[in-house]
C-alpha positions, 0 to 999 in steps of 0.5 A: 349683815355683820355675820354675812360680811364675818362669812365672806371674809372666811373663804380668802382666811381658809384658803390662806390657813390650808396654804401656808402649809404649803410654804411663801410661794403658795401664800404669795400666789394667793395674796397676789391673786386676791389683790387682782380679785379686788378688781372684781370685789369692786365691780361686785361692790359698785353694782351691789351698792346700787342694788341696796340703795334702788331696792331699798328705795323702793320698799321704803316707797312700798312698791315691791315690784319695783324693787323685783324689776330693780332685783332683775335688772341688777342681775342682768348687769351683773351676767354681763359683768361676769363675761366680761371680767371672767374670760380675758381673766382666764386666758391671761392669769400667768402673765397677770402674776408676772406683772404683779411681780410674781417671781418665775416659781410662783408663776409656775405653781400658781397659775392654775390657781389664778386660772380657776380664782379670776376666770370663775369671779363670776360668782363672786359678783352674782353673790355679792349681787343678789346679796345686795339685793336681799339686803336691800329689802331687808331680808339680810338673814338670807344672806347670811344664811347662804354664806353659811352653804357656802363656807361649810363647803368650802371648809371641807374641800379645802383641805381634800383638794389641797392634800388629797383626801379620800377620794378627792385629786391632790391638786395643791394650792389649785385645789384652794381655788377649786373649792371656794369656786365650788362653795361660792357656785353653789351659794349662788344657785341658792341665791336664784333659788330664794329669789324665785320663791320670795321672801316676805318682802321681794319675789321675782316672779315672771312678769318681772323677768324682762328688761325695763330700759328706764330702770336698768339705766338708773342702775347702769348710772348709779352703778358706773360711779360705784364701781369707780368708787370702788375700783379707786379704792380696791385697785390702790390695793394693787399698788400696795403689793406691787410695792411689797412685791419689791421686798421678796416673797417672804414679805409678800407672804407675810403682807398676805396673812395680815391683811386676810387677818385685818380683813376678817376683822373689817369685813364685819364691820362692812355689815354694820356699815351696809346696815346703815346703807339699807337704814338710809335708802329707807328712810329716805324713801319713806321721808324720814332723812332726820331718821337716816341721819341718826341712824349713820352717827349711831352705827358709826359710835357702835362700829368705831367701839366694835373695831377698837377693841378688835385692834387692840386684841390683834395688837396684844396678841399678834404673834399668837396670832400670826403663829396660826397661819406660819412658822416661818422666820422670814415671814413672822417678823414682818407679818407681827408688824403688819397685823399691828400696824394696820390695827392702829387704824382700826378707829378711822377704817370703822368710821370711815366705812360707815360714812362712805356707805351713808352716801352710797345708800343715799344714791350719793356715789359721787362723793365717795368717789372723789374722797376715795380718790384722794385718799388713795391715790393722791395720798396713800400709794406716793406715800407708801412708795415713798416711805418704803423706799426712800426711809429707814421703815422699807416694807413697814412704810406700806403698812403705815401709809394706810393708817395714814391714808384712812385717817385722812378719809374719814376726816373728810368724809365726816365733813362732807356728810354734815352738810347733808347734799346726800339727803337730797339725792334722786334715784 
């Protein structure tokens, strides 16, 4: 899973790595796009954590085929998704950049990318989703596996898109759409591809392939407060760039690069995170909820020394760092300060995640709602504002407001799993 999480984290690295060559409009139309696209990453998020949690439950339970009719549902839901977030997405990117504060430039170039990027995010809610599904029957190597298809793609239209290559159209920073688009599909057509040939643990076979209205409505329920959870989460996002936005392109560009370099860090640690998800639904299912308990507190140790060092390496040497991705003098300064201010809290990020995925893979999506709720919008999107406007840090107070906030987070969330109401939870 920390492999599979390194692996999704590449594609926004290379997209942002191939254009930077391009200059700070092209990087601020890829931050932009992305910050909308976690809109999406939450809604692929919320399904996908149910999925780990029902399919998990059920092979705990020893009923893989009630784990394939959980598999077929999820997939169902997430067909719909893809409909409903990817037209509307297509037909208004430019107007979306505009109201995230894109300047009339970056519109102009970068519409097409925003076009290609949210209208096609219906493959990147079916991988997280069947992703999801392998995990939660144990079979987290597949995913991995795929990921592997996928990146090596994307490495190499990347570049050909961008720059015209060989045979391949000069298309600029449109062509960094076009080829995670492509890596991602064919990822996806894998994906369906293993599921119908089966692994040890879960098959889809055709007497699967059909609506279960009880199932797909204890999905639907414990899906609807994940994707809130995450929609909380991954929106406030949003509200970071709009505040950063205020502060000119250069800024923009300069939070896009530190935020896909902390990214690449974390993501991994969400494998290590939905490992525990997995080790929960589990062990719950099989009536072992000392075992999962054991299990969240471990992974958190393992994850909190994992990120630590991480931060303190990106601290040490972040304008090495951030020299990979520009040279820009208007950018580099804000991005060294952002890369090291967000790995100082690197410790709370690594805890926290593990403690709101030991919920989620309990069935207990409620809790991570609420938390994620204060944390950050009651807490971390007035502070940012505040800080960034009205003290002597400006943009720098966006970036100090996450630690802040994330700090808060796990805090509560280490008091709350104490109790232990998520060893209770029926799905």
């Amino acid at each position: 899973m920390v492999l599979e999480m390194v692996l999704e984290s590449l594609f926004a690295v290379v997209d942002v790595f191939w254009g930077s060559r391009l200059g700070a409009d092209a990087i601020a139309t890829v931050g932009l796009t992305e910050s909308v696209l976690t809109l999406v990453f939450a809604v692929g998020m919320g399904l996908g954590m149910s999925t780990t949690a029902m399919v998990a439950r059920r092979i705990g339970e020893k009923d893989p085929d009630g784990a394939a009719i959980s598999a077929v549902q999820a997939v169902f839901l997430g067909l719909i998704a893809s409909l409903v977030l990817g037209l509307p997405f297509f037909f208004l990117a430019p107007r979306l950049l505009g109201l995230m504060g894109a300047s009339p430039a970056i519109i102009a170039s970068g519409a097409n990318y925003t076009r290609i990027a949210l209208g096609g995010s219906g493959v990147v809610l079916l991988l997280f989703l069947n992703n999801a599904i392998f995990r939660g029957a144990g079979d987290a190597a597949i995913a991995m596996r795929l990921l592997w298809v996928s990146n090596i793609l994307n490495l190499i239209f990347d570049p050909c898109l961008i720059f015209g290559l060989g045979p391949f159209p000069k298309l600029g920073v449109t062509g960094a759409a076009l080829a995670t688009f492509s890596g991602r599909g064919i990822g996806v057509l894998y994906q369906f591809y293993r599921l119908g040939k089966g692994t040890e643990r879960i098959r889809i076979l055709a007497r699967h392939m059909r609506l279960q209205g009880a199932v797909l409505w204890r999905l639907v329920r414990v899906s609807i407060t994940g994707i809130l959870q995450f929609l909380i989460s991954q929106a406030s996002w949003i509200g970071l760039v709009r505040i950063v936005s205020l502060f000119g392109a250069p800024a923009l560009a300069a939070y896009t690069i530190g935020i896909r370099i902390v990214i690449f860090a974390i993501l991994p640690s969400w494998g290590l995170s939905n490992a525990a998800a997995t080790l929960v639904g589990q062990n719950l299912g099989a009536g072992h909820p000392d075992r999962a308990r054991s299990a969240v507190w471990r992974t958190g140790l393992w994850n909190m020394l994992f990120l630590g060092s991480v931060g303190m390496v990106f601290i040490a040497f972040a304008p090495w760092i951030i020299g990979l991705f520009t040279q820009d003098p208007a950018v580099v300064p804000t991005a060294i300060s952002c890369l090291r201010i967000f790995s100082c809290g690197n410790i709370a990020f690594a805890y926290g995640m593990v403690m709101l995925q030991a919920f989620n893979g309990a069935g207990d999506t409620l809790t991570p709602t609420y938390v994620n709720l204060f944390g950050f919008w009651i807490l971390e999107i007035p502070l940012a504002w505040w800080l960034a406007m009205h003290t002597f840090m400006r943009v720098n107070g966006v970036f100090v407001s996450v630690v802040v906030a994330q700090s808060i987070i796990v805090l509560i969330s280490i008091v709350l799993f104490r109790q232990g109401r998520w060893a209770k939870q029926r799905i």
